[in-house]
C-alpha positions as CSV (number, residue, x, y, z in Angstrom):
1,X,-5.8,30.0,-8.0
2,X,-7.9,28.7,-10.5
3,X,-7.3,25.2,-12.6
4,X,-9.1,23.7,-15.4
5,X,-9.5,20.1,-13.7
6,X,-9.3,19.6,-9.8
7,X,-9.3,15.4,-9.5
8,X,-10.9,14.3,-5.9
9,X,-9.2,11.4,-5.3
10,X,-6.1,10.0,-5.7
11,X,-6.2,6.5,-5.9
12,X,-5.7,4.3,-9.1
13,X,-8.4,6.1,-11.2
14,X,-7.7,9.4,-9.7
15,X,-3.9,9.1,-10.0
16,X,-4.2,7.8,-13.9
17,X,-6.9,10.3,-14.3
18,X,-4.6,13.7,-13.0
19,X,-1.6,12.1,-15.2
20,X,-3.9,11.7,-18.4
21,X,-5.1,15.6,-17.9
22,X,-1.7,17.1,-16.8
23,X,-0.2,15.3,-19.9
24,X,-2.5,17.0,-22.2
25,X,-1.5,20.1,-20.7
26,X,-4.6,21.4,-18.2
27,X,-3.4,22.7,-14.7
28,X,-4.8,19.8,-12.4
29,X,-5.0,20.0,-9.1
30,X,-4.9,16.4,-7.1
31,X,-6.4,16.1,-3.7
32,X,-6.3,13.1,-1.7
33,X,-8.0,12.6,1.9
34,X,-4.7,10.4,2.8
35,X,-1.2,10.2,2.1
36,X,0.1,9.5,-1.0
37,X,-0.3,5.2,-2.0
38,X,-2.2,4.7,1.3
39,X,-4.0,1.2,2.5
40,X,-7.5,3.0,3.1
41,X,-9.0,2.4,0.4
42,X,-9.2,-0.3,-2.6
43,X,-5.3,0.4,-4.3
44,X,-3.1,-1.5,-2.5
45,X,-2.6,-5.1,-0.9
46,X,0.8,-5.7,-3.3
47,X,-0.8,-7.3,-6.5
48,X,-4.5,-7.4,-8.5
49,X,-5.0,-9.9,-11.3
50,X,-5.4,-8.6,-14.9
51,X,-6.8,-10.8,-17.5
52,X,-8.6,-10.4,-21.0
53,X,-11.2,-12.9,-21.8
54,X,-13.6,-11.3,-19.4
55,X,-16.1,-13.7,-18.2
56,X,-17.9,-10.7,-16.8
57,X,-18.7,-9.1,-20.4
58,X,-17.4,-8.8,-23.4
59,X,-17.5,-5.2,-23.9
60,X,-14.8,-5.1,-21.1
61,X,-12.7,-7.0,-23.6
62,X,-11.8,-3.4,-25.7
63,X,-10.5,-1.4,-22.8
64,X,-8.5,-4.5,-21.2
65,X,-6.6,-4.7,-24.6
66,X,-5.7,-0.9,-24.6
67,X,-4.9,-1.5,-20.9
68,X,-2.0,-3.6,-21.4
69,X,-0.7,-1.2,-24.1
70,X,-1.0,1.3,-21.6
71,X,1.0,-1.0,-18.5
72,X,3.9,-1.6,-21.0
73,X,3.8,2.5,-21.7
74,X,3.6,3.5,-18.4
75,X,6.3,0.9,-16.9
76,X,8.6,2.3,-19.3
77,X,8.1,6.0,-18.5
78,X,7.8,5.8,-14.9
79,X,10.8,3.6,-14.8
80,X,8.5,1.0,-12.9
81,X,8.1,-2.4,-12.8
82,X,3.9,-3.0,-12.6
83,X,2.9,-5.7,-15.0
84,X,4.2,-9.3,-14.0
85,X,2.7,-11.5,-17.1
86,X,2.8,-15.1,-15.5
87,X,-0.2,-16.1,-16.7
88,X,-3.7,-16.9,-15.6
89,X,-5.9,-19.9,-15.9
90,X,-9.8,-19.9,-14.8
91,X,-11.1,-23.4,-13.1
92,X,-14.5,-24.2,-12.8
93,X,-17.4,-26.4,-13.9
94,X,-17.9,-26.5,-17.6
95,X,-20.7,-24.8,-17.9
96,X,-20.4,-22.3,-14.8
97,X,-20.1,-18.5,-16.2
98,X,-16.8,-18.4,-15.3
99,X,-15.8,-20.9,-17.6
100,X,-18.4,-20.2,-20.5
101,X,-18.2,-16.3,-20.2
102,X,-14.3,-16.6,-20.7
103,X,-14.3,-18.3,-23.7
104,X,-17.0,-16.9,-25.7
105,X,-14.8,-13.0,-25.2
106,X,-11.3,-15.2,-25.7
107,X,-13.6,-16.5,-29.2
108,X,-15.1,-13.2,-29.6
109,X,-11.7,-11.4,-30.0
110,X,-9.3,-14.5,-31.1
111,X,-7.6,-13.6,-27.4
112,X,-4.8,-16.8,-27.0
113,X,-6.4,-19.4,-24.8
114,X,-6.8,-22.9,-24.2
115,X,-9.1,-25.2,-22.7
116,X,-7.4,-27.5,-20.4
117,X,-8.9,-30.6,-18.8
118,X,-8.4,-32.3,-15.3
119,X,-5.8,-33.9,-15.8
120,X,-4.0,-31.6,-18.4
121,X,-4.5,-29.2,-15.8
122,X,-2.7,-31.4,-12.9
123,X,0.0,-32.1,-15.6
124,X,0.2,-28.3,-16.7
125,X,0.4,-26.9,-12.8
126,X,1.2,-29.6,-10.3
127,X,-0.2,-27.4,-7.2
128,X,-3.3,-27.8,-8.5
129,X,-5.9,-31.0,-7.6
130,X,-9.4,-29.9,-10.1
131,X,-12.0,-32.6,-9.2
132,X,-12.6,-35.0,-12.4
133,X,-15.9,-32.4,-13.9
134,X,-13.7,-29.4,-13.6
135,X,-12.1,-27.6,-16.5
136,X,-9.4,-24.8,-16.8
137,X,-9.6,-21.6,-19.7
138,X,-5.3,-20.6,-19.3
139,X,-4.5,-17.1,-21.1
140,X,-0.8,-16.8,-21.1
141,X,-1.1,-12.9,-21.4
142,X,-2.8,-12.7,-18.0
143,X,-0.9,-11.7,-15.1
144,X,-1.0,-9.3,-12.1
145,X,0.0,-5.5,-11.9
146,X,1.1,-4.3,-8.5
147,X,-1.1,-1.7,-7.5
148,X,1.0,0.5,-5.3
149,X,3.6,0.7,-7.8
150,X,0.7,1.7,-10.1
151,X,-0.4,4.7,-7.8
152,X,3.2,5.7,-7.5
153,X,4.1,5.8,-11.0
154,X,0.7,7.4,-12.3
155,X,1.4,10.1,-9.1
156,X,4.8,10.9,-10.4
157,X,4.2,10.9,-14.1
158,X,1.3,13.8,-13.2
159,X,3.4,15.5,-11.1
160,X,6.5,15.4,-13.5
161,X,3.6,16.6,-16.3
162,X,2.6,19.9,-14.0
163,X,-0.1,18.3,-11.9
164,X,-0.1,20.0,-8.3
165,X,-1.0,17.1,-5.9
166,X,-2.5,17.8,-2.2
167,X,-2.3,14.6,0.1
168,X,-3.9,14.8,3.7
169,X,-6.8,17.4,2.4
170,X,-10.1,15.8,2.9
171,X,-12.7,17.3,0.2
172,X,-15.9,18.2,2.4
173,X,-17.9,19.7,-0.6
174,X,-18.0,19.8,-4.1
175,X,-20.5,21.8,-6.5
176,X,-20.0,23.2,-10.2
177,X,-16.7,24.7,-11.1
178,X,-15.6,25.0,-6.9
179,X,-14.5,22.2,-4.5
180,X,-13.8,22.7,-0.4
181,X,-11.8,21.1,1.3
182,X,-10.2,21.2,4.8
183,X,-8.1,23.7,4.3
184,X,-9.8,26.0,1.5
185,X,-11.7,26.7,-1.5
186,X,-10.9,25.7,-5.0
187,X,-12.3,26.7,-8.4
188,X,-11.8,25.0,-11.4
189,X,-13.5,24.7,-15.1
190,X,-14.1,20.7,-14.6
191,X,-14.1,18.4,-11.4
192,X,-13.6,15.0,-11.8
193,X,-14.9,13.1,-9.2
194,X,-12.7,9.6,-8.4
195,X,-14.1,8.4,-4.5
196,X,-13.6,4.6,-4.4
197,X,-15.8,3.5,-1.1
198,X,-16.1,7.4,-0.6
199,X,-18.6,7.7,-3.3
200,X,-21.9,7.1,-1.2
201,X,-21.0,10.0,0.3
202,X,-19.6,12.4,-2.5
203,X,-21.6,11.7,-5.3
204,X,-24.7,11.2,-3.5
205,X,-27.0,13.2,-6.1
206,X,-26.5,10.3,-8.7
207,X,-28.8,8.3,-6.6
208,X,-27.2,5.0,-6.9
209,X,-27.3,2.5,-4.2
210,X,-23.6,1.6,-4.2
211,X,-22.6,-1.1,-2.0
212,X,-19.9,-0.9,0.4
213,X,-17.9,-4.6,1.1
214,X,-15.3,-5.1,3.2
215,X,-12.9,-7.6,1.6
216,X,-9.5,-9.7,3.5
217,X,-6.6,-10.6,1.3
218,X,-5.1,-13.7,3.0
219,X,-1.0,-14.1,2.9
220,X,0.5,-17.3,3.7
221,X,3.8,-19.2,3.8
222,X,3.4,-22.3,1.5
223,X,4.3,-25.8,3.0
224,X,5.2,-27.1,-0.8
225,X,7.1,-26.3,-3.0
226,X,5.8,-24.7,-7.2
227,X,4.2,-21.7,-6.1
228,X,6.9,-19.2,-7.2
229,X,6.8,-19.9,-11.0
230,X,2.7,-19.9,-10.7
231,X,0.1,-18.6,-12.9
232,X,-3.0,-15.5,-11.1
233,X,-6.0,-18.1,-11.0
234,X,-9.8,-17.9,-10.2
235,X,-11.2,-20.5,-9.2
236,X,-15.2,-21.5,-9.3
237,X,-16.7,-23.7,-7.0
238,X,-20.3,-23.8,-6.9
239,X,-21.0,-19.9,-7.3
240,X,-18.1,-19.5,-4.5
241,X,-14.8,-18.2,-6.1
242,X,-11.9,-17.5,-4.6
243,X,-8.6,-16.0,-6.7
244,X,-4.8,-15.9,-5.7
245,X,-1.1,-15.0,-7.0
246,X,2.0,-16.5,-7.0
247,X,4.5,-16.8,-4.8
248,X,6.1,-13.2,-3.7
249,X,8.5,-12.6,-1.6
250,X,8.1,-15.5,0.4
251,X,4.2,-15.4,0.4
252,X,1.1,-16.7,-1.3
253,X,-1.9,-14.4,-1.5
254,X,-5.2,-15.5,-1.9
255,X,-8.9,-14.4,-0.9
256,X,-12.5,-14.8,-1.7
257,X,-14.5,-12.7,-4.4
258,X,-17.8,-11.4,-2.6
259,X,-19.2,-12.3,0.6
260,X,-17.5,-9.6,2.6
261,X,-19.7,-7.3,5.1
262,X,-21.1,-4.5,4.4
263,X,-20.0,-1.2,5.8
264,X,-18.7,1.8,5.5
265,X,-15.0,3.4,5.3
266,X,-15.5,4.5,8.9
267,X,-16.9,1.5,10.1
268,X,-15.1,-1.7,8.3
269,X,-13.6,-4.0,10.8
270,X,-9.6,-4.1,10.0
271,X,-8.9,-6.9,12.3
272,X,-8.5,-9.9,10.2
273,X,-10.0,-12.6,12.9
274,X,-8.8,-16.4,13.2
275,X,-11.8,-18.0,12.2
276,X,-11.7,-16.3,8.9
277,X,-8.6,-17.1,7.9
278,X,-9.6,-21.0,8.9
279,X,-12.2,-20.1,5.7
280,X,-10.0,-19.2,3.5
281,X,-7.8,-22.4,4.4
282,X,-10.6,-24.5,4.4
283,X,-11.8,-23.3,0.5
284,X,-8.1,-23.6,-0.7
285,X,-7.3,-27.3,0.8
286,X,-9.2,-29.8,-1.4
287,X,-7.7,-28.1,-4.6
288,X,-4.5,-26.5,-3.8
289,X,-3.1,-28.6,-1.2
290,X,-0.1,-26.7,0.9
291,X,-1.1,-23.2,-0.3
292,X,-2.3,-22.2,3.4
293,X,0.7,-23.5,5.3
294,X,1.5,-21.0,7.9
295,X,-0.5,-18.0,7.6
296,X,1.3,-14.8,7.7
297,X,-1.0,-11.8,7.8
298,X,-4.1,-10.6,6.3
299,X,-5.3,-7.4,5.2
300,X,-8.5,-5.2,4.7
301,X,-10.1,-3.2,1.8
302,X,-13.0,-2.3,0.1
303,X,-15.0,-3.2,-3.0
304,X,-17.9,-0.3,-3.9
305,X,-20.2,-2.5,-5.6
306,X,-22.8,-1.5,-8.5
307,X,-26.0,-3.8,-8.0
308,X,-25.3,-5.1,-11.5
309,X,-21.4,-5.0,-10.4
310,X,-20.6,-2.8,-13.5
311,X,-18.8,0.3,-13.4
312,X,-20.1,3.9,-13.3
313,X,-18.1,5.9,-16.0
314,X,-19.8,9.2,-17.0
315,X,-20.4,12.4,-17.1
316,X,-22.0,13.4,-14.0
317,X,-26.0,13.9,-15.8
318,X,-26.6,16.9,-12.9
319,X,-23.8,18.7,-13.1
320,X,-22.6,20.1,-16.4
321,X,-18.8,20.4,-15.4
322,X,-18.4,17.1,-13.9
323,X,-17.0,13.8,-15.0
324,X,-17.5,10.8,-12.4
325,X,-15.4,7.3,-11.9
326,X,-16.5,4.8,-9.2
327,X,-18.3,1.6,-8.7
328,X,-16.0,-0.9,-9.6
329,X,-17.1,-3.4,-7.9
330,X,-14.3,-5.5,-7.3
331,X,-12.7,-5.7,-10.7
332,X,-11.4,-2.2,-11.6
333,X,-8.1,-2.4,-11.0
334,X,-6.5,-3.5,-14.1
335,X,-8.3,-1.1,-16.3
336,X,-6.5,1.9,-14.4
337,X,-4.8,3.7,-17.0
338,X,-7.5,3.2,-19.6
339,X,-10.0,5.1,-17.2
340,X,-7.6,7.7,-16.7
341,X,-7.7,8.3,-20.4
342,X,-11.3,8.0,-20.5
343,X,-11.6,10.3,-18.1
344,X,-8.9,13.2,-19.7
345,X,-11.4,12.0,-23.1
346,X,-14.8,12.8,-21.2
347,X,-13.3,16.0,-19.1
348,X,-11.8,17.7,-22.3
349,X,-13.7,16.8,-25.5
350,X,-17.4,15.6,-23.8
351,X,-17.0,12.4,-25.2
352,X,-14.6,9.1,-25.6
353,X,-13.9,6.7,-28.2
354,X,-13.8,3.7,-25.8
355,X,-16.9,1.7,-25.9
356,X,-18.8,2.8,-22.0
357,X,-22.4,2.4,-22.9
358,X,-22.4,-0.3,-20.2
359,X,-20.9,2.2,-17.8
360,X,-24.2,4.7,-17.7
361,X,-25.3,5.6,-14.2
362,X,-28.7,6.2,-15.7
363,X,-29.2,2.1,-15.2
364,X,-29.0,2.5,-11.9
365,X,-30.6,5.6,-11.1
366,X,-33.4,5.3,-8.1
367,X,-32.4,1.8,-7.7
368,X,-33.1,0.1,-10.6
């Protein structure tokens, strides 16, 4: 049989991505390497952090705010609770990018913030112990979406919408208008191409020098009490940051952003070993005292990182019939539904009108 899109990859951008093209009425095909909301890759772990005044760059600021349209729509077709707005508040040195790229996007596009000292900060959250020099940026529209839920409901809403959705069939090769896999042969009119730490390996003609990091999310029991009604935080110290949740279920997550080691998905180590979870303790004691009380269990997963840690958004510049998603370095999992529309944009009209300049693989090209 032949479709107009086959999506490789089924994962947040893939999912959102064969829901946005199903919706619009193309015959997708879906095909996944695992099962269906699996823990290979970089979608699950039980929450991700989603925020607006985007310390990273401004221009994210745009698709964030169509984003969170596009939670509330999908919560309410799905039937699914994703989007948990609890709040977020950013700590760090006044000056640190953290701090300074956060307001000037909250100023940039009047997003609802304030600036919160030490000890308005202490006052505001009492888990919290900033040193005297640090500051707080708190955005009450920040929050976390749950990222499995987010798979599932994107998977279900393409399949309810026509997609046909192939889970355990490994894609081996991919060229113009026909993709192999495992099993058989596929031809379509477009390919979109969605690999998450994959991508080193299937879209290796772009000539990007992706990055693969292994990453540990940390899950303890609390020994106080005020974690449960708890703002998503990031927190800056010296260049270091480390980010967390709430309490859910019972547990605190927290982990570091960065630092992991580099691998591949066939060789990351998924043992999460003592000594770093004494790390992770170690960074969290001095400013959230109790938040690593008895540690629980850790898990693994992968951040494909961009050597400017931007994202790669595009059509593919070799291949006339292909649209590409990938490098997101950490920080792409709250803009899933707006890539999936970006994606449907690009695959079916050539263009978008979300702002993705900064997205071009042609920065990145040969290394540069």
């Amino acid at each position: 049989m032949t479709y107009d899109v086959i999506v490789i990859g089924l994962g947040g951008m893939g999912s959102a991505a064969a829901y946005r093209l199903a919706q619009r009425g193309k015959r997708v095909l879906g095909l996944e390497k695992f099962t269906a909301v699996h823990a290979q890759g970089s979608s699950h772990g039980g929450s991700r952090i989603t925020r607006q005044a985007y310390f990273e760059n401004p221009a994210y600021v745009p698709l964030l705010l169509r984003a969170h349209e596009m939670w509330d729509e999908i919560e309410r077709d799905s039937g699914q609770r994703i989007f948990h707005r609890v709040g977020g508040v950013l700590v760090g040195a006044p000056d640190s990018g953290t701090i300074t790229g956060s307001r000037a996007s909250a100023e940039q596009f009047g997003l609802k913030h304030e600036l919160l000292g030490a000890v308005q900060l202490r006052e505001r959250f009492p888990t919290m112990r900033p040193t005297p020099d640090e500051v707080g940026l708190y955005e009450p529209g920040a929050g976390f979406v749950v990222p499995e839920q987010a798979v599932r409901a994107h998977l279900d809403l393409a399949a309810r919408a026509g997609a046909e959705l192939c889970f355990e069939e490994p894609v081996t090769h991919w060229e113009d208008g026909r993709v192999t896999t495992t099993r058989t042969t596929y031809e379509a009119e477009q390919i979109v191409v969605c690999p998450g730490p994959w991508a080193p390996e299937l879209v290796a003609d772009l000539d990007i020098p992706f990055e693969i990091e292994r990453q540990v999310q940390y899950y303890f029991a609390p020994d106080v009490e005020g974690f449960r009604d708890h703002p998503v935080y990031i927190w800056d110290r010296e260049g270091s940051q480390f980010y967390g949740f709430p309490e859910i279920d019972g547990a605190v997550k927290v982990a570091f952003h960065t630092g992991g080691q580099i691998c591949t998905p066939e060789t990351i180590d998924r043992t999460v070993h003592a000594h770093e979870v004494e790390a992770i303790a170690a960074a969290t004691r001095p400013v959230l005292p109790g938040l690593a009380g008895r540690f629980l269990r850790g898990a693994t997963c992968m951040y494909t990182n961009t050597a400017d840690e931007h994202f790669v958004i595009a059509r593919h510049p070799g291949h006339v019939g292909v649209t590409v998603a990938c490098g997101f370095s950490g920080h792409g999992f709250k803009f899933v539904p707006v890539v999936g529309e970006i994606l449907a944009d690009l695959t079916i009209d050539g263009a978008t009108r979300h702002p993705i300049a900064l997205f071009d693989p042609a920065r990145l090209r040969g290394g540069a």
